[in-house]
Every structure is written in C-alpha cells, then in structure tokens.
N, C-alpha and C positions, 0 to 999 in steps of 0.2 A: 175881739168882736166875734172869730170863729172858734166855734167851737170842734170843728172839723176838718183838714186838709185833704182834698182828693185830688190826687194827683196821677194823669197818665203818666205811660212809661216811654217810650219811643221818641227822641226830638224831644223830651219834657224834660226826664231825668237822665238817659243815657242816650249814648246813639251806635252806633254799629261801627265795629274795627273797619277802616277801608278794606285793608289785608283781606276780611271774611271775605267780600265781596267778589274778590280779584280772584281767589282761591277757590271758591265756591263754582265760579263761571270757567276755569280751568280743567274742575274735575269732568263738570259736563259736557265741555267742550270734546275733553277724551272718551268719555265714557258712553254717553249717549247721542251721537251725533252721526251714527251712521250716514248721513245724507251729505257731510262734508262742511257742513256752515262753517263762517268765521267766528274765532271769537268774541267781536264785534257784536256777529248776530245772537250768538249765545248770551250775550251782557244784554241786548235789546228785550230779549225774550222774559228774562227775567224782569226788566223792568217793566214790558210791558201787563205780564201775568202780575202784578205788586199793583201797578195801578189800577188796574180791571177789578181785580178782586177787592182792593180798598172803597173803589166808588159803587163797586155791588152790595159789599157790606154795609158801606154807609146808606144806600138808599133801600137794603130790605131791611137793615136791624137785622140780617142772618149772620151766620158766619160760613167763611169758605175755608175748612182745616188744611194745613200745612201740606200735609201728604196729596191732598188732591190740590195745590201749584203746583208743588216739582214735577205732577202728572201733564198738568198745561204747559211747562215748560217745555218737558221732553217732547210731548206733542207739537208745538209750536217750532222747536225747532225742527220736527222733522215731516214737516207740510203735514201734520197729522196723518202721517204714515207707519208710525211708531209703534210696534203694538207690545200696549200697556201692561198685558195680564204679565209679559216678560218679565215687567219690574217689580222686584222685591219693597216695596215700598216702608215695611218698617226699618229694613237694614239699611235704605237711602237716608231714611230720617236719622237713625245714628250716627250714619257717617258724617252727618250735617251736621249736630248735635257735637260731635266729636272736634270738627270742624271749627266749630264755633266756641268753643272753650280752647282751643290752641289758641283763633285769635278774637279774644276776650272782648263783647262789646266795653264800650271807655262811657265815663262820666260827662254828662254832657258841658256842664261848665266847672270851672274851678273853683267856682262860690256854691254849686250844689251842695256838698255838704253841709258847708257852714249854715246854709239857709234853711238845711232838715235840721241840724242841731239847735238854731235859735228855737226854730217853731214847739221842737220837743221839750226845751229848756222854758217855755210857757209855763209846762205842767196841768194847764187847763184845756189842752187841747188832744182829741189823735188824728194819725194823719193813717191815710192807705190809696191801696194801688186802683186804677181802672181803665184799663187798657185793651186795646183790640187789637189781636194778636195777627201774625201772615206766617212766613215761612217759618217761622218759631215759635213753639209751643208755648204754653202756660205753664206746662212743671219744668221746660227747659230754663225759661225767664227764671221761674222759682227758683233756679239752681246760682245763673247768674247773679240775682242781688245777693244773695250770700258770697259770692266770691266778690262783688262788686263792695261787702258790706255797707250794704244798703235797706238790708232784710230787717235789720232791726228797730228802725224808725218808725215801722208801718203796721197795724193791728193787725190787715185783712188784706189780700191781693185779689183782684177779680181781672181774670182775663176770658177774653171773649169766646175761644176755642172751648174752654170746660166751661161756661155757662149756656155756648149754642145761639147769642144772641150778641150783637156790635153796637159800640155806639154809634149814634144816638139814639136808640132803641129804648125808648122810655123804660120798658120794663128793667131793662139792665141796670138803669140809672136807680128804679125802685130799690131795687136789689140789694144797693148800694147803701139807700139810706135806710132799710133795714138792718143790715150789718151795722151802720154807724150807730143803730139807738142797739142792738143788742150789746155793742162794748163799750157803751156811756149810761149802762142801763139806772145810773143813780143822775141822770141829767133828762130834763124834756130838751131834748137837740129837735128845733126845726129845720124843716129844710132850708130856707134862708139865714138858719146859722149853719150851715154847711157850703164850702167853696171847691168847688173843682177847677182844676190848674192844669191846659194840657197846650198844646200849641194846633190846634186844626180846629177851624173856627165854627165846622159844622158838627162836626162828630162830638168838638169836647164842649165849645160853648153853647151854640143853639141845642146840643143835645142837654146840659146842665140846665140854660137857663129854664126851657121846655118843662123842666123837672121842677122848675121853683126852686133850682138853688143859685148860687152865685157862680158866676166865673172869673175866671182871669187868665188872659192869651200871652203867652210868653214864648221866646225864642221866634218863632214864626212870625212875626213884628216887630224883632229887634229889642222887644222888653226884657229883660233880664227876672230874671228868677228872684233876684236881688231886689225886686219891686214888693212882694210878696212881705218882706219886714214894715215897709210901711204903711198897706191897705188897714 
C-alpha cells in the first residue's frame, strides 16, 4: 500500500546507552560545576534543558543546536553565573561525540531489524530517516547508523540541526516528500502513499498527518514496530 517508509530515529529505531547518560552527567558534574551542585542536580539540568528545548522546537518548527544545550546546561547548573565565552564549545561537543561512540546508542527493539528488512525485501518501496535532533548532532547520528548498521536501509536521512527547522514544521515534512519523489523519480508517490513512523504524537503524527501523509505511533503506546507488517 506504501510506497514510502519514514521513519524517526530516537524512541522509534534506537534509543540511548543508559551508561551515555550516567557518564555524560559525570563529566559535568566535574568539569563544570564550580558552584558545587550534586550530581543529582547536574542529571536535573540536563533533563530539564532536553525538555525545554524539545517543546520549543516542537512549537516554533526551529531548531535549538547541540552546542547551545550543553551551554544551558552549564548555565543552569551554575545559577547562570558561569561565564560561557570560557567554554570551548567545539572541543565539548567531541568529547560528547567521543563519549557517545564508547557508549554506542542500542537498537530499540529486537524485531527492529527484522521489520526494516521485510519492509526493504518489498522491493517496491524506500524507506528514510526524519528526526529532530538535541544534544546530538545529524552527522554524529550519520555516523551511529553505520555502526548501528542501520545506514543502509534508508535512501535519505534529514535531521533537524542541518536543515534549521523541527518537526512538525510543515516545511521540514515538505522536504521530505520532495526527497522521496526525487529517489522514486520513475513512480508518481503521493503524499498519502507515503507513511511516517515515529513515537511523539505531536511532532511525528499531527506534524505527518498536517502534511497529508499517513502516520503510525509506535513504542510510545505500547505498539510495536512489529504492527508496521500488517498496516
């Protein structure tokens, strides 16, 4: 019936090593915490700056780059007393980046694969990425599906940091189904033959269907990815 799979990446297809999380709040904890917080408050901080910026993004369709959370971070933990220009901001994001390939985000279910390789074993369909990126970049992810081999299922990756715009920002969603008619360019693919697949009911479905194409909510409702064979 589709002739297109779009599929986010976060909570859809993989999810985050715990370990990144623990280690990540660790280094800050030492490094930038002049003011004494607990680790505690340093884990707060982070997730508070994750959620701020998710529900900003989701309601401007902007994006907030990587480098500037770990800057609300360090702020946040230190009563916004922290002064910023101190920080090397590209050299934090590699050490993140570095970080973050020791401990390798993981696949989100154990049927993931098997349900990219039915999809692809179609033959009449492509599938690709569209995701709204936080403290991890778009070429950092690029780098993960390949180690995750996940890279090769997917025509097109769009993430939100190198496009400047988040879902459910219609134009991003546009975006998307231009990419899909230029690598089906021997098919008329309408938008309702194309389906997006992510688990966040505003960002991936109200922002899909807004776009006239299909959705479908998974993980986030207990659906399994595993539904997807027989929509």
């Amino acid at each position: 019936m589709y002739h297109h799979y779009s599929f986010d990446l976060w909570l859809t297809l993989i999810k985050s090593n715990p370990y990144f999380k623990v280690e990540r709040t660790k280094i800050f904890h030492r490094d930038f915490n002049p003011s004494g917080k607990s680790i505690d408050d340093v884990a707060r901080a982070f997730r508070q700056v994750d959620l701020m910026c998710n529900a900003v993004n989701e309601r401007t369709g902007k994006n907030i780059d990587a480098d500037e959370m770990y800057l609300m971070v360090i702020s946040i933990i230190n009563d916004n007393q922290y002064p910023l220009t101190d920080v090397d901001a590209d050299k934090l994001y590699r050490d993140m980046e570095k970080l973050l390939f020791y401990y390798l985000p993981v696949i989100y279910s154990p049927v993931t694969i098997e349900v990219l390789h039915a999809l692809k074993q179609k033959g009449d369909c492509t599938l690709s990425i569209l995701s709204n990126t936080g403290f991890i970049k778009g070429q950092t992810l690029r780098k993960v599906m390949v180690n995750l081999g996940l890279h090769d299922f997917f025509s097109f990756q769009l993430y939100s940091d190198e496009e400047g715009m988040s879902k459910p920002n219609q134009t991003l969603f546009n975006l998307m189904i231009q990419n899909v008619k230029d690598c089906n360019k021997t098919k008329q693919i309408k938008p309702e033959n194309i389906i997006h697949i992510g688990d966040n009911p505003k960002a991936d479905i109200e922002g899909a269907n807004a776009a006239g194409l299909k959705s479908h909510l998974i993980n986030s409702n207990n659906t399994s990815i595993l539904s997807l064979l027989s929509l």
